[in-house]
C-alpha positions, -999 to +999 in steps of 0.1 A: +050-383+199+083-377+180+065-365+149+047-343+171+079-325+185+090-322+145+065-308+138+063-283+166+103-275+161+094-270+125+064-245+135+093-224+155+122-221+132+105-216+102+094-180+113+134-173+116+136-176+078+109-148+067+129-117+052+107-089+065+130-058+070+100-034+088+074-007+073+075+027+066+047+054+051+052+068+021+037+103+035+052+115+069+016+133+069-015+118+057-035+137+032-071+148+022-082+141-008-118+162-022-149+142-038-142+134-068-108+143-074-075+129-076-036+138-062-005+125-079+033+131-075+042+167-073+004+174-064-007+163-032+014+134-033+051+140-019+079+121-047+091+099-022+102+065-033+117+037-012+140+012-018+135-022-022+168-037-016+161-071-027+131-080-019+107-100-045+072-096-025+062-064-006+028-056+011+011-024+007-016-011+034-043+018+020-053+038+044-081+064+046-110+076+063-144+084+044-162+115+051-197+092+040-198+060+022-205+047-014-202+023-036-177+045-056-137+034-052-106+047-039-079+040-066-045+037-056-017+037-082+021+032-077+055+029-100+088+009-094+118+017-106+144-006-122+174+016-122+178+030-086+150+056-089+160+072-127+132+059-148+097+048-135+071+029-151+032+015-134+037-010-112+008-030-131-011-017-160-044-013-132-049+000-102-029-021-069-057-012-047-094-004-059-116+005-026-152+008-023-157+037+004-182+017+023-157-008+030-155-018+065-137+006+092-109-013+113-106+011+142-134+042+145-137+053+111-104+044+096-106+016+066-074-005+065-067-029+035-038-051+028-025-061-008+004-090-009+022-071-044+050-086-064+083-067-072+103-093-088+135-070-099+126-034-094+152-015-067+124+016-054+089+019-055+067+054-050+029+062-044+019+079-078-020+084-076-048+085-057-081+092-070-111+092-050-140+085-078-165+095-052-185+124-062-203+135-031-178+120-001-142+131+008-111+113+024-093+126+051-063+109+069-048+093+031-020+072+032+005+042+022+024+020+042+047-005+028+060-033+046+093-051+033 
């Protein structure tokens, strides 16, 4: 019985210590992206980056809905910054987030995926692509959120 109260205690206060800070979108309006085409900083994509503070481990969430469905991908691309926000390189040398278009809606139409993405050291992030590789079908209602 007293192991089981440990362990309960434990199950309680161990939530305390997680460092999440909130979310935010990187777009205070989602976008459209066209079949087949793609939007970057500057063009289509708003340069808004977001400090990190010190945080190691961030989550991303894609968001989008699909005009039709395919087994072509959504690619979503993002840089970090090491310097507060003065020189930016890839995140990773591929894609974070590579979506088929038929990939399950969460509510209605809307698909919702979730990537778990390491930042060990770099002070802001920003969305730099997205490129819908989907020749016939566009994307309506684009967007990041990060949660830190």
């Amino acid at each position: 019985m007293k192991k089981i109260l440990i362990i309960l205690a434990l199950l309680l206060v161990i939530p305390l210590f997680a460092d999440y800070s909130g979310n935010t979108s990187f777009l205070s309006t989602a976008i459209s992206v066209a079949a087949d085409t793609e939007k970057v900083i500057g063009v289509g994509i708003a340069d808004h980056s977001i400090p990190l503070g010190d945080q190691s481990t961030i989550g991303i969430t894609c968001i989008f809905t699909p005009a039709g469905t395919s087994t072509s991908t959504v690619d979503f691309y993002f840089q970090v910054s090491y310097d507060g926000g003065t020189n930016w390189a890839l995140l990773t040398d591929t894609t974070i987030a590579r979506i088929k278009t038929d990939t399950a809606a969460v509510t209605g139409s809307i698909v919702r995926v979730f990537y778990e993405v390491n930042v060990h050291g770099a002070s802001h992030i920003r969305w730099s692509k997205v490129d819908n590789n989907d020749a016939v079908n566009a994307l309506t209602l684009v967007n990041v959120i990060l949660s830190y």
